[in-house]
C-alpha positions as CSV (number, residue, x, y, z in Angstrom):
1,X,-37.1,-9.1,-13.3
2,X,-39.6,-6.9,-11.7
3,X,-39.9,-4.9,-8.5
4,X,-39.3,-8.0,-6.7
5,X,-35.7,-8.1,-7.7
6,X,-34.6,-4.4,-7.4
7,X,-31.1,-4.5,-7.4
8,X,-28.5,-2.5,-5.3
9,X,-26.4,-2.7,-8.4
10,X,-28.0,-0.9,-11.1
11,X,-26.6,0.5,-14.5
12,X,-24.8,3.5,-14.9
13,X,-23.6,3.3,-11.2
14,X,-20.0,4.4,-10.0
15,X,-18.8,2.7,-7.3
16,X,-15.6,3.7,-5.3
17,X,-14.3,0.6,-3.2
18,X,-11.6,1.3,0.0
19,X,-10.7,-1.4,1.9
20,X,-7.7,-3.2,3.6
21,X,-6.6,-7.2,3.0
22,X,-6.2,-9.7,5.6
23,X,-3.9,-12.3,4.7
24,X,-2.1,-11.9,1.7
25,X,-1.9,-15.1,-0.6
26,X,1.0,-13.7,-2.5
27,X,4.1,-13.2,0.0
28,X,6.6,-16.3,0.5
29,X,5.8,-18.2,3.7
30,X,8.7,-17.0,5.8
31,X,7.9,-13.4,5.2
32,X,6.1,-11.2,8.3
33,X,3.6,-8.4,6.5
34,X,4.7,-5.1,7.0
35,X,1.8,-3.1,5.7
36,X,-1.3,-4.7,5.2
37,X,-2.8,-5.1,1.7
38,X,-4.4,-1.5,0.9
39,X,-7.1,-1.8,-1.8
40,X,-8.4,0.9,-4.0
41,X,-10.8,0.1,-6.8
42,X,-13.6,1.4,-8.9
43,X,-16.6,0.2,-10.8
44,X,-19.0,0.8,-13.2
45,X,-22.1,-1.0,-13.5
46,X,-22.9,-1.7,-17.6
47,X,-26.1,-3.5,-16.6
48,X,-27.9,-4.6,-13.2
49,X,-25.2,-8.0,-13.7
50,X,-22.4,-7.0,-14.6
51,X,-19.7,-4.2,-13.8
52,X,-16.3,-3.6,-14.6
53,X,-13.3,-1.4,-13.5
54,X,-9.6,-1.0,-11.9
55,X,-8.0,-1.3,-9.2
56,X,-5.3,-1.7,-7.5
57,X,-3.1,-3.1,-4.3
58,X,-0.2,-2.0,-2.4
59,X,1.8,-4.1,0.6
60,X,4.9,-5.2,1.9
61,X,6.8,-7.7,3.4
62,X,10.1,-7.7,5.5
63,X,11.9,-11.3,6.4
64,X,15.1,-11.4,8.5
65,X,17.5,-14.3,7.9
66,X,21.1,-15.5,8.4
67,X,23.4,-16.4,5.5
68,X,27.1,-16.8,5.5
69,X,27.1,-15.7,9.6
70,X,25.5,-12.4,8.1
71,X,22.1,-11.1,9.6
72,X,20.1,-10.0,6.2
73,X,16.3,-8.6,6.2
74,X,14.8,-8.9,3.0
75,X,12.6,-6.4,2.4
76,X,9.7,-6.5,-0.6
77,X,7.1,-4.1,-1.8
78,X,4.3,-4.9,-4.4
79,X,2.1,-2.6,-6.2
80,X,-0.9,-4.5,-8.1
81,X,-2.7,-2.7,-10.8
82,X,-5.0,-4.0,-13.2
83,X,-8.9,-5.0,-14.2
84,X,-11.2,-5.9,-12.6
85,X,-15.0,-7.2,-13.8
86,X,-17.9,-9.2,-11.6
87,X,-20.9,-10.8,-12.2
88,X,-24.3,-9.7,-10.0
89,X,-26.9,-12.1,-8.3
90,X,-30.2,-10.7,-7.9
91,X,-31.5,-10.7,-5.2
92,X,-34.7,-9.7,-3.6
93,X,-33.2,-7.1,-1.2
94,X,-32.4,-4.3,-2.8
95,X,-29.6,-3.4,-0.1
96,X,-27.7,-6.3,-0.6
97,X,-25.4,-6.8,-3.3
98,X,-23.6,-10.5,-3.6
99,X,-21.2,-10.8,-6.4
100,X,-18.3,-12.7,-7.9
101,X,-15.3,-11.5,-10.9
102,X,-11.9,-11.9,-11.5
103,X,-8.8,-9.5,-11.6
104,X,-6.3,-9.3,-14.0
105,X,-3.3,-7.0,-14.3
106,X,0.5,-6.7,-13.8
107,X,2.2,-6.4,-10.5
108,X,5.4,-4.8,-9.7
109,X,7.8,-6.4,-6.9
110,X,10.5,-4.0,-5.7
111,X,13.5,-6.2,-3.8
112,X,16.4,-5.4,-1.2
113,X,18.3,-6.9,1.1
114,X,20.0,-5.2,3.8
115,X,22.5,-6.4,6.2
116,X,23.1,-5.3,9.8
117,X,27.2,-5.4,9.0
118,X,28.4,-2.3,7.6
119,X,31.0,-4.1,6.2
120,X,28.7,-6.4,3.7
121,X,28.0,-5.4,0.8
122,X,24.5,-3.7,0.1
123,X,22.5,-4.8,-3.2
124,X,20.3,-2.6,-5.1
125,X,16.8,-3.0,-5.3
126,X,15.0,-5.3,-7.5
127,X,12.4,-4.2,-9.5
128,X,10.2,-6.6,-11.9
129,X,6.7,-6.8,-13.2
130,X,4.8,-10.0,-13.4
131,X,1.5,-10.9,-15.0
132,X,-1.0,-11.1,-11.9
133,X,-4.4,-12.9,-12.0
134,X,-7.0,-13.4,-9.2
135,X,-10.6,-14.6,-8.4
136,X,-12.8,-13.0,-5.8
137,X,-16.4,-13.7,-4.2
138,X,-18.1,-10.5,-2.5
139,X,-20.7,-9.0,-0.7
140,X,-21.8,-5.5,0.0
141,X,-24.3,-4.3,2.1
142,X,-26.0,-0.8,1.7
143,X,-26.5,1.5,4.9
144,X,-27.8,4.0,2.6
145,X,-28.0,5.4,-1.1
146,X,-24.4,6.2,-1.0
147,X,-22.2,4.4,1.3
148,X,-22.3,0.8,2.2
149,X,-19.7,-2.3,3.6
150,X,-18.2,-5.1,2.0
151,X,-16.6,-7.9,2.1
152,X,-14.0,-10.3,-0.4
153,X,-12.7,-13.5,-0.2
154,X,-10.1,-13.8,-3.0
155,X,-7.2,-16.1,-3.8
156,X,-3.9,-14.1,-5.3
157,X,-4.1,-10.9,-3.5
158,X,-5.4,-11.5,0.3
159,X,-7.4,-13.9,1.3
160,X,-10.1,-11.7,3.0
161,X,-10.6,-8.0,2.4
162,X,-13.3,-5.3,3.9
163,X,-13.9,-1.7,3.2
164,X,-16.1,0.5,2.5
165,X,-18.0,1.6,-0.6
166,X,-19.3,5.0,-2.2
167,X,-21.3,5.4,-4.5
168,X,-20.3,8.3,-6.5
């Protein structure tokens, strides 16, 4: 490709993304967020296109509903771990990095439901893994050799997600 299309992703790079998700695409409508998707992932770059790595996603939800008279909050935590790989544009700015990939892993859903009577009975947690799957389109922009900003939009963990990025 040149000089002209110097990329910011080049091979043998390690890079370290921390970031936090803004509307989560996998918690049932009624449900408020508790804690924000938290992401964690890292990367490594087998060519100037493409990268692979793992990451993974922890959040929460807590719902309050009545049933049978009784005041119940449901409350549900997910841990997402998995795979992760994206393809590279080149670009003619070698600070700017635009990229799209896919994630694909298993996440865990821990499940209980509390009442505000102490005379109800209380259940036990729920625990349960589940094949988990999701698309994302980036961006990440350099402020240096080692640290930049970026951004996600993704459909089956949260619908926008921004960090920061180190390469190690």
């Amino acid at each position: 490709m040149g000089s002209l299309f110097a990329q910011s992703n080049q091979q043998g790079n390690i890079n370290l993304n921390i970031g936090v998700g803004f509307e989560p695409t996998f918690f049932p409508d009624s449900s408020d967020v508790d804690i924000v998707p938290l992401h964690l992932s890292a990367d490594y770059s087998i060519n100037s296109f493409l990268s692979v790595g793992v990451g993974v996603l922890f959040s929460g939800s807590i719902q309050e509903y009545l049933q049978d008279s009784l005041s119940l909050t449901r409350t549900e935590g997910f841990t997402h771990l998995g795979v992760r790989a994206q393809g590279h544009l080149p670009l003619p700015i070698r600070s700017l990095d635009i990229y799209a990939g896919g994630f694909l892993g298993a996440q865990q859903q821990v499940e209980s439901v509390q009442s505000t009577d102490p005379s109800a009975p209380s259940t036990e947690p729920i625990k349960g893994w589940s094949l988990h799957y999701a698309g994302h389109l980036g961006i990440r922009y350099r402020l240096g050799d080692f640290i930049a900003v970026y951004a996600e939009g993704s459909y089956g963990l949260s619908l926008v997600q921004a960090g920061i990025n180190f390469r190690l």
